[in-house]
N, C-alpha and C positions, 0 to 999 in steps of 0.2 A: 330683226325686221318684224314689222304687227303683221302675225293672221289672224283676218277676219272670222274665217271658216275653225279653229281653235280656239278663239276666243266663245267662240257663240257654243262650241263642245263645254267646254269648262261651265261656260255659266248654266249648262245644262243638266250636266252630272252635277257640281256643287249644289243649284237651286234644289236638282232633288234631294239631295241630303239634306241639303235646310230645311227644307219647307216640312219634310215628316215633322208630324205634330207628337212633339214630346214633351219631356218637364219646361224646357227652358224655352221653347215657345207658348207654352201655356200661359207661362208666368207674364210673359211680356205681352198675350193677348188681354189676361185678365188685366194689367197696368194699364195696357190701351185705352180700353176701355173704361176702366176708373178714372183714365186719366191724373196718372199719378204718377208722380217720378219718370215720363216717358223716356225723353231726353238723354239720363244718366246711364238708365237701364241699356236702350240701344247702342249708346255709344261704348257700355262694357260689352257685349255681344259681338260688335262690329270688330272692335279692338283685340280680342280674345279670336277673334275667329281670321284676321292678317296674322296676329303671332304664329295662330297653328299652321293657317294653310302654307304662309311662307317659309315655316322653320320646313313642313313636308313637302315644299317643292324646290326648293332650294338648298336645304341641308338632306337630310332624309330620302329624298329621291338619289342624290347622285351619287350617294351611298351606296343604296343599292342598288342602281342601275346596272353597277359595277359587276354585281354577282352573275356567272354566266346562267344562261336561259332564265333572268329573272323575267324580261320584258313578257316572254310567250304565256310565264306563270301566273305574271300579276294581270294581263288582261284575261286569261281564264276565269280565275279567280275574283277580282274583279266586276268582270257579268255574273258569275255566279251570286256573289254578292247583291247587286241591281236586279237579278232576276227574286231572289229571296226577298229586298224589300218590296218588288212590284208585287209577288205573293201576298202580303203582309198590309197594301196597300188595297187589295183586290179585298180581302179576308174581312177589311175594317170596314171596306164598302157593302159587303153581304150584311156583316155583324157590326154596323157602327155603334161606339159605347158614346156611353154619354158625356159628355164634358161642360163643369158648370162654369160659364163665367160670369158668371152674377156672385157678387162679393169675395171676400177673401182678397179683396183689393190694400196691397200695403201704403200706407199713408206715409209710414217716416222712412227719410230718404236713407237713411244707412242701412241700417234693418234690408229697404229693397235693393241697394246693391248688393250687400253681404248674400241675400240672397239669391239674385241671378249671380253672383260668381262661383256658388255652391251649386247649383242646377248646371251651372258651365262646364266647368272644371273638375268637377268629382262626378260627371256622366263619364262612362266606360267609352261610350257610344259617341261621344263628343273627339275623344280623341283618336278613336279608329275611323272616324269618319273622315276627317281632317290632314290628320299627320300622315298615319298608316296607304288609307283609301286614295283619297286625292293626291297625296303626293307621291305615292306609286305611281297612280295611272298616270302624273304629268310626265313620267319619263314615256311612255309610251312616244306621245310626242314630240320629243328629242330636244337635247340641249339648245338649238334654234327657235323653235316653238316655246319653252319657258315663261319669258315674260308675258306671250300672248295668251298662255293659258291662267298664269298666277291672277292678272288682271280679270279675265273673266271668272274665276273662282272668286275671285274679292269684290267684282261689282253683283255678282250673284247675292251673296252676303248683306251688301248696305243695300241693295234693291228692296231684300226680303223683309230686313228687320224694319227698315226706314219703312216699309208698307203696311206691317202689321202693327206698327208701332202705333205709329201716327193717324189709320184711318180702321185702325180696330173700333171705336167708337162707333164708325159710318156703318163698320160693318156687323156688329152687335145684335141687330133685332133677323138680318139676312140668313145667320150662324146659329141663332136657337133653334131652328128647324134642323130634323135630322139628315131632312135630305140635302143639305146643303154640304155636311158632312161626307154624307155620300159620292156627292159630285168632286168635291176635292180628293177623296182617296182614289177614286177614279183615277182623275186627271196625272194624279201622282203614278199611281202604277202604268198606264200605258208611257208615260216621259222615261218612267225605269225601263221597259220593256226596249225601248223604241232605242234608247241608249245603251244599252248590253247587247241588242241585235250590231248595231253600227259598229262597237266596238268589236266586237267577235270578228266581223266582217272584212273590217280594215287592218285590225293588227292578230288577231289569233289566227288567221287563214294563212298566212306565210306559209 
């Protein structure tokens, strides 16, 4: 049965994984905005990021779910985790660095797949965040909750990339400014905060 209220968790803890700006959304802002290869780019992304999430909530979660006191471990851990990237987020917001997207735009199409699948798949951080993170915390939720969570982990996903994808361009001249930066790592850190509180809340207080 769909819950609402789990779905809209999922797309909340996943969004924030996504959204942190790293190599592999870099790359697909600077395409954005060249306007180059958008298309092929998001749909490896999109596609890459259903494989993980669902092999970790579906395979990998019920795995370990299995192991006693894992549920109590993994939401500890867990928000510890969220509270780390809210730090991290806060941190970029004091000391934002710089990030160019003006040029270094790939033209040929193989070249920029081959290389968002190398930015994907050989990030450390691409597959603890996915397999490990998300598909731990879906057992939290319980084998009932599953598909309402898997669903909002994966419209999280095509939300994110389909948005930077596609209107990275509009948003180009917004993003040269630092404080623009600013205001996104913000926003990122208190959604991490906000989401490590909730979880502590409902599943580590047992």
């Amino acid at each position: 049965m769909f819950n609402f209220n789990v779905f809209l968790a999922a797309l909340g803890i996943s969004g924030g994984q996504i959204i942190s700006i790293g190599p592999q959304n870099a790359f697909v802002l600077r395409q954005g905005i060249g306007r180059s290869h958008v298309l092929p780019i998001i749909a490896v992304c999109i596609i890459a990021d259903i494989l993980l999430i669902t092999s970790g909530v579906l395979g990998m979660g019920k795995v370990i779910a299995s192991v006693p006191g894992f549920l109590t471990t993994v939401t500890w851990l867990g928000a510890a985790f969220l509270l780390w990237l809210a730090f991290k987020a806060f941190r970029s917001a004091v000391r934002p660095g710089a990030m160019s997207l003006a040029g270094g735009v790939e033209r040929d199409r193989k070249r920029a797949i081959r290389t968002i699948l190398m930015v994907t798949l050989l990030n450390p951080y691409v597959w603890l965040d996915t397999v490990v993170l998300i598909g731990g915390v879906s057992t939290v939720y319980g084998e009932e909750a599953m598909l309402s969570f898997l669903l909002g982990s994966l419209a999280a996903s095509v939300l994110w990339f389909c948005s930077i994808g596609f209107f990275a361009g509009k948003l180009a001249p917004l993003f040269q400014k630092e404080s623009s930066w600013r205001v996104l790592d913000v926003v990122i850190g208190v959604v991490m905060l906000l989401t490590a509180s909730l979880l502590v809340w409902n599943y580590g207080l047992r």
